[in-house]
N, C-alpha and C positions, 0 to 999 in steps of 0.2 A: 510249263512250270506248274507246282502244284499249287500256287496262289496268286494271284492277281495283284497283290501286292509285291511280290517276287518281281513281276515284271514292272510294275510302276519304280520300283527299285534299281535297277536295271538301266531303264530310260531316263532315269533321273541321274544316273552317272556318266550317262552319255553327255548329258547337260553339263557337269560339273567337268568331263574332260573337252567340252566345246568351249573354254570361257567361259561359260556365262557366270551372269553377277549376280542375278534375280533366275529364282525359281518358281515358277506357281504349278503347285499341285493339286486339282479341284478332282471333286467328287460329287457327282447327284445321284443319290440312288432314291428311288421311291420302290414300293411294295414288288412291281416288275422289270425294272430296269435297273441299271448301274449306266453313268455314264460316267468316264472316266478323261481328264485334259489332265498332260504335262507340256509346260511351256516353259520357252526360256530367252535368255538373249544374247546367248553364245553364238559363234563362228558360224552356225549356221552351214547347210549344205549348198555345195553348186547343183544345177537343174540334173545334168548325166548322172550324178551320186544319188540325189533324190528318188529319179526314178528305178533306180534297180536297190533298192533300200532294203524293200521288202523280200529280196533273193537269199537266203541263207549262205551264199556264196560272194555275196558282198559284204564287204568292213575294211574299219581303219585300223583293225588290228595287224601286228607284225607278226604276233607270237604265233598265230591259227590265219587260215583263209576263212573262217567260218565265223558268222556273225549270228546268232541265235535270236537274241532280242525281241524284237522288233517285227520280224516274221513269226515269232510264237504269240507274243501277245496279237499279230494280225489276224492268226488262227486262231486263238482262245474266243477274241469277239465274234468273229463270222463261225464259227462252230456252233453259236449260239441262237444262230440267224442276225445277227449284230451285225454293226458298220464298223468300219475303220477308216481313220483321215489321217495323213501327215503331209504338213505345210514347214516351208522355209525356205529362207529368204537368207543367201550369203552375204556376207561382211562385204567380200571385194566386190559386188554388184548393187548393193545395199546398204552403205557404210554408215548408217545411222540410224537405221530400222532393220534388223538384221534378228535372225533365231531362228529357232524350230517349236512348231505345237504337232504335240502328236494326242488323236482322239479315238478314244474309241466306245462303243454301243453293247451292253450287253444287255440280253434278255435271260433276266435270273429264273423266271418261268421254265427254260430249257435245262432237260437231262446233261447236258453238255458242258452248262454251267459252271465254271470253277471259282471258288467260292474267293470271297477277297482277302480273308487271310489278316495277317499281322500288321495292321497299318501304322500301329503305335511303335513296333520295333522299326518297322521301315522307316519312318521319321525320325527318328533318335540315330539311326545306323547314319543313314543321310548329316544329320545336324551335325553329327559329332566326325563325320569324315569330312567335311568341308564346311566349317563353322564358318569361313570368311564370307559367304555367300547367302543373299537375302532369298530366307527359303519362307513361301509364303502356301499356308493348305489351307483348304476350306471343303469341309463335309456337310454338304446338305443331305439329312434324312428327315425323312416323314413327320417324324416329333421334333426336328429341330438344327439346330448346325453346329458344327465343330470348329475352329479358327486356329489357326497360328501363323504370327509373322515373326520371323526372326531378330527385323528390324526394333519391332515393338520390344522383344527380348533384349536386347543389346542395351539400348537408352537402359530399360529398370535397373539391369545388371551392370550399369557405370563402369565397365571396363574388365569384370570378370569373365574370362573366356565359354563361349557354348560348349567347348569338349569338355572343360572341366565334369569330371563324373559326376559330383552333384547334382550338378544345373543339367547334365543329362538325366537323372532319374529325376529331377523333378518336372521336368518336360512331358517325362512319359506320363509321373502322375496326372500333371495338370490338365492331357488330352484323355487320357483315363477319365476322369472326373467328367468333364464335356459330354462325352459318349455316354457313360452312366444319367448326364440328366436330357440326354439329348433324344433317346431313347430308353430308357428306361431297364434297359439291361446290361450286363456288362460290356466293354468294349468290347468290339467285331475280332475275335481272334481264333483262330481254331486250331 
């Protein structure tokens, strides 16, 4: 993918078609690193599914044998000389502590590097396709952090829905604005 937000995108609909209820999408990046977590508390993988995850020729798709995801972003990080982590824990083995976090390491110092790309659309695109679900990001940079909980959104908004277009453009402003004082530059998009 040509952004790294592309695939937090991506993973994060894997979340959204497991169940889950709550999303947390963190970010740390400092001057040479990105580190990237999505987590969630959906259905969850059994152990056999887990471990062949990262095969391009595994998925729960019907349409295609072919699962892209998951293995591109595994290569995006270790391209970079990065790590990559994915944990989970199924529902029917786990019926009360159950999800998937998936993590990964990048070193932005590397020619290999792919850049992060549209974070502010990727949350807006997210928010507004599955507005029932507590989508919670946090961006730590250098100068500062970026925050959204959904939750927190909901209560202000008394009942006005998240897909509403409005309340998705001002979503995007209001992480706009963050980034802007967070770092002191526009927000990360290219």
């Amino acid at each position: 993918m040509k952004e790294i937000s592309l695939n937090i995108l991506d993973i994060a609909q894997n979340s959204v078609k497991a169940g889950a209820e709550t999303v947390r999408i963190e970010l740390k990046e400092t001057t040479e690193t990105l580190f990237v977590s999505i987590s969630d508390d959906g259905c969850g993988m059994k152990p056999d599914f887990l471990a062949a995850v990262t095969d391009p020729f595994t998925t729960t798709r019907t349409t295609r044998n072919v699962g892209l995801g998951i293995p591109l972003f595994k290569l995006a990080c270790e391209q970079t000389g990065g790590e990559f982590s994915i944990v989970s824990r199924d529902s029917e083995n786990f019926p009360t502590d159950h999800g998937t976090t998936t993590s990964a390491l990048f070193y932005k110092t590397s020619i290999d590097y792919t850049p992060l790309g549209d974070v502010i659309s990727t949350l807006t695109v997210l928010i507004q396709g599955a507005p029932e679900i507590r989508w919670v990001f946090t961006h730590t940079l250098p100068g500062g952090e970026v925050r959204l909980d959904t939750d927190e959104l909901k209560e202000a908004l008394g009942g006005v829905p998240l897909s509403h277009p409005e309340v998705v453009a001002w979503i995007a402003d209001y992480l706009k604005e963050q980034y802007d004082g967070a770092n002191g530059n526009p927000c990360p998009s290219i």
